[in-house]
N, C-alpha and C positions, 0 to 999 in steps of 0.2 A: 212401206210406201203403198197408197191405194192404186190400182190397174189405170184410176185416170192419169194421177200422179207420175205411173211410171210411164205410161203414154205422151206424157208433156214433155217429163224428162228425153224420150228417143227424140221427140219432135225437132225438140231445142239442139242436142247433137250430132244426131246422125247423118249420111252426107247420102243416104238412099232411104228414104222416111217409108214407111208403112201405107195402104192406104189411109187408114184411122190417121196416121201422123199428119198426112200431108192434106185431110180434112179439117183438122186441127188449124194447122196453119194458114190452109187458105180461108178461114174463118178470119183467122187475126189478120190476115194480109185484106181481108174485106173490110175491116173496119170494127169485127165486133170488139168493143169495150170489155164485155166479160170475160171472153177470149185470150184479148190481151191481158188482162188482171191475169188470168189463171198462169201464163206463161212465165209473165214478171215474177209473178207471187212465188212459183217454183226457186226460184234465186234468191227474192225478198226474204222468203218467209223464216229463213235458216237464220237469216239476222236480226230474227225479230222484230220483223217489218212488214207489216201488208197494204197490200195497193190498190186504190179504188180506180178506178179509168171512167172518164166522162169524155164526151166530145163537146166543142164548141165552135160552133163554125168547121173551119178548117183547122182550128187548134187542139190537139189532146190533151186536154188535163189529165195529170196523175196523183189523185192526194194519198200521201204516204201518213201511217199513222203507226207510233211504234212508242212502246215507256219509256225507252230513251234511244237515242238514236246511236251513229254512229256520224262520223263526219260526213256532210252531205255529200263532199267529193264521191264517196265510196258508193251512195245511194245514186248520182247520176250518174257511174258509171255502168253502173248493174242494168238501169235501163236504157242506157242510150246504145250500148253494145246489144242488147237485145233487139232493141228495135231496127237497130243498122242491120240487125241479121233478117230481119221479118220483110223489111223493104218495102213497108205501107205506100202504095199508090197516091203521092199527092197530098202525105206527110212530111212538112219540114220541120215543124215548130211544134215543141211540146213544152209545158209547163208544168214544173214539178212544186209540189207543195207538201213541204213536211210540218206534220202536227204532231205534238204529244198528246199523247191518250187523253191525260187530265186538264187538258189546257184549249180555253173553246180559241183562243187567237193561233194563228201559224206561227210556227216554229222560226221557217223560212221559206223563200223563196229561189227557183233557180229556172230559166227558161235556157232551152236546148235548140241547138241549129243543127237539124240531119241533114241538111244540104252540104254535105262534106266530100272530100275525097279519100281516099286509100290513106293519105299523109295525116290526114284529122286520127284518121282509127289510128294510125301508129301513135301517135300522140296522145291519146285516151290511155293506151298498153304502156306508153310511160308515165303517166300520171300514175296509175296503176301499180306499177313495179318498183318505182321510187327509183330508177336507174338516172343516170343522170340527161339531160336533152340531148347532148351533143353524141351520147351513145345511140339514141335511139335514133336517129337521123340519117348521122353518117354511111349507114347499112340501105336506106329506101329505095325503093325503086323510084327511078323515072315516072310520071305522068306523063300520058300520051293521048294527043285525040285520032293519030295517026291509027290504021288496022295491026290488029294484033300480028299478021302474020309476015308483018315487015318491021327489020328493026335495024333502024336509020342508024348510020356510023357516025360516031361523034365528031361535031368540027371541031380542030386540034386546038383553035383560038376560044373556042366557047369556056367560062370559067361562070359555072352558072353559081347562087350562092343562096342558100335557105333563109327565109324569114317567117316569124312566126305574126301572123297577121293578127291586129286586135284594132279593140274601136275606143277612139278620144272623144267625149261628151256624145256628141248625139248624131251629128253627121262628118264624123273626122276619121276615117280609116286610117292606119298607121300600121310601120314592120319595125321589128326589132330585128336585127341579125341575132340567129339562132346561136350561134357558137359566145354569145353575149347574155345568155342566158342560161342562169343553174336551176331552173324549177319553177315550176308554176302549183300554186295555193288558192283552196278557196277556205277564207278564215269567217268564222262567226267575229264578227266585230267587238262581243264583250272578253274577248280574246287579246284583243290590243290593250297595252297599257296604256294610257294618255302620260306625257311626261312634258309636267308646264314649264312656261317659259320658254315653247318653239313655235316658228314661224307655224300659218296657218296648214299651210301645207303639208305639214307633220301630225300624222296619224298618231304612233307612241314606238311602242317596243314591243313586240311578239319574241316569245318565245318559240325559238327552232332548233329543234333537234339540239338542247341545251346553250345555245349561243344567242344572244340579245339580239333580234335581226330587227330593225329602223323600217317602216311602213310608212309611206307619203301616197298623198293623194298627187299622181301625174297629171291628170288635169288641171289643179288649185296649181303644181309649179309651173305650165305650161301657160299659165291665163287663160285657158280656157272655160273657165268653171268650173269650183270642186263638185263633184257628187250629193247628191242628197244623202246622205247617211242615214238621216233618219227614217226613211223609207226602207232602208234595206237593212237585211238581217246578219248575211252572208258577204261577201268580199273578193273578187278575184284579185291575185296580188300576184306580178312576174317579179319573180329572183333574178335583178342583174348582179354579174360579177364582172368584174374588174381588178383584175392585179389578183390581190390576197382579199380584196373587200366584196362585200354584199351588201344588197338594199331592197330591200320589196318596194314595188312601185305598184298600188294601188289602178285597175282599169275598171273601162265601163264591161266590158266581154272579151274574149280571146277568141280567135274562129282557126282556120287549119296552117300548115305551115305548107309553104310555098317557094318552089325557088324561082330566083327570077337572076338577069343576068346585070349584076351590077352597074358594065356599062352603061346600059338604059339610062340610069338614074340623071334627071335634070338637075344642076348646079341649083340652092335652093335661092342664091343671088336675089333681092328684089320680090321674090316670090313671096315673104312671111313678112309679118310687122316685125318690125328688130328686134323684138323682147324673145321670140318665138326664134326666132333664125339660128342663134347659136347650137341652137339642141339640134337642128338637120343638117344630116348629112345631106341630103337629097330626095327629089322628087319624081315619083312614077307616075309618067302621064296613063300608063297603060291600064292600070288598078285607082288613079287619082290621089294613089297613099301618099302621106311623108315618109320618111324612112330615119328615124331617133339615133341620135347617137350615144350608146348608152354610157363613154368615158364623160362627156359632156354635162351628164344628167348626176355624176357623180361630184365631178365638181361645180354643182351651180353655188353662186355664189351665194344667196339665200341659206343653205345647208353646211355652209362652211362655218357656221353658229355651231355646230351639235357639238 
């Protein structure tokens, strides 16, 4: 390891930096491009990856270029954990773009939200560990806007409930209840098998973890407009479970998990064109979400063909 190399390495770790470290750092927390390549690259570069850093605007690009890659999940999480650690002033949005060496077109693409909470990182560390959601959840702390050195006693009626928030077409916020969900996926789409003769809204068959797991596009069953496919490379897919069964549901993005207190939720009565209303359970005026019901979504009657 070169003396800069191992100077990046303390950088990146240690919880009382050097001066040289914390020169380092406040480099990258200024904005330098090179800086942060050097940081990433220290993690990248073990997997055969290197990263270039450009700015645009207010937006970071990072083009990743490697002979073969590894699944993108693993390349956004290497940097999205880094940069949550760096805490770039007045950086939310970065865009990642992975190339192969030989290949003048992208690979893929994947655009990142650092405007997160505590709840988002734990939720990265389970994407990460492959443990299941409902594990990594159940254990989180509270979010509070209240001072740290008050800690409010629970009211005995409060029955607060985690969701994992994501986005329908283009200005549709949406939660799934957490404990309704076994995993979240980001697939290369020549990954999916096409299997003719299903409704539009049927993606194909992905293999998972040796089990044939069914990929739809939630928006195409929702009416809201399937996705462009052919614009994209990559796929975020949420794993609902129900009973013994599972289903990947195809979104536009996923963002942090959040609990809110079910009460809340408006009756969605009146509120959806009929086609749309069976699938909600309810409405949060507070967030403007729907909130999916994911038993509903298993038996739409469309999918009752498979």
């Amino acid at each position: 390891m070169t003396p800069y190399s191992a100077t990046i390495s303390n950088a990146m770790n240690t919880t009382a930096p050097t001066p040289e470290q914390d020169r380092i750092l406040q480099q990258a927390r200024a904005g330098d491009p090179q800086v942060i390549a050097r940081l990433l690259n220290y993690k990248l570069n073990p997997e055969g990856i290197n990263a270039k850093v450009t700015w645009s605007k207010s937006r970071l690009q990072i083009d990743l270029s490697a002979a073969e890659f590894p699944q993108p999940q693993r390349c956004t999480q290497i940097i999205e954990r880094g940069l949550k650690k760096l805490q770039i002033p007045g950086l939310s949005q970065v865009e990642v773009i992975g190339n192969l060496s030989e290949q003048s077109q992208p690979l893929w693409r994947q655009t990142l939200s650092l405007a997160s909470t505590a709840l988002a990182i734990d939720l990265a560390a389970w994407l990460e560990s492959g443990s299941s959601l409902q594990d990594a959840v159940v254990n989180l702390p509270a979010v509070s806007s209240r001072r740290s050195d008050i800690t409010p006693l629970p009211h005995p009626e409060a029955q607060e409930q985690k969701y994992l928030n994501f986005q329908l077409g283009i200005e549709n916020p949406a939660l799934l209840p957490v404990e309704s969900i076994q995993e979240v996926l980001y697939l290369a789409i020549a990954h999916v098998l096409p299997v003719p003769d299903m409704p539009d809204c049927v993606l194909g068959i992905y293999n998972w973890r040796g089990e044939m797991l069914w990929i739809l596009d939630l928006n195409h069953l929702l009416g809201l407009g399937g996705l462009d496919l052919e614009s994209l490379s990559t796929v975020t897919v949420i794993i609902l479970k129900f009973s013994t069964h599972l289903l990947g549901v195809m979104v536009q993005t996923i963002d942090e998990i959040t609990p809110y207190d079910p009460t809340l939720l408006q009756p969605p009565d009146g509120l959806f064109p009929p086609e749309l209303e069976p699938y909600i359970t309810g409405y949060l005026r507070e967030t403007s979400s729907i909130v999916l019901d994911s038993e509903a979504i298993f038996h739409a009657p469309i999918l009752q063909r498979r």
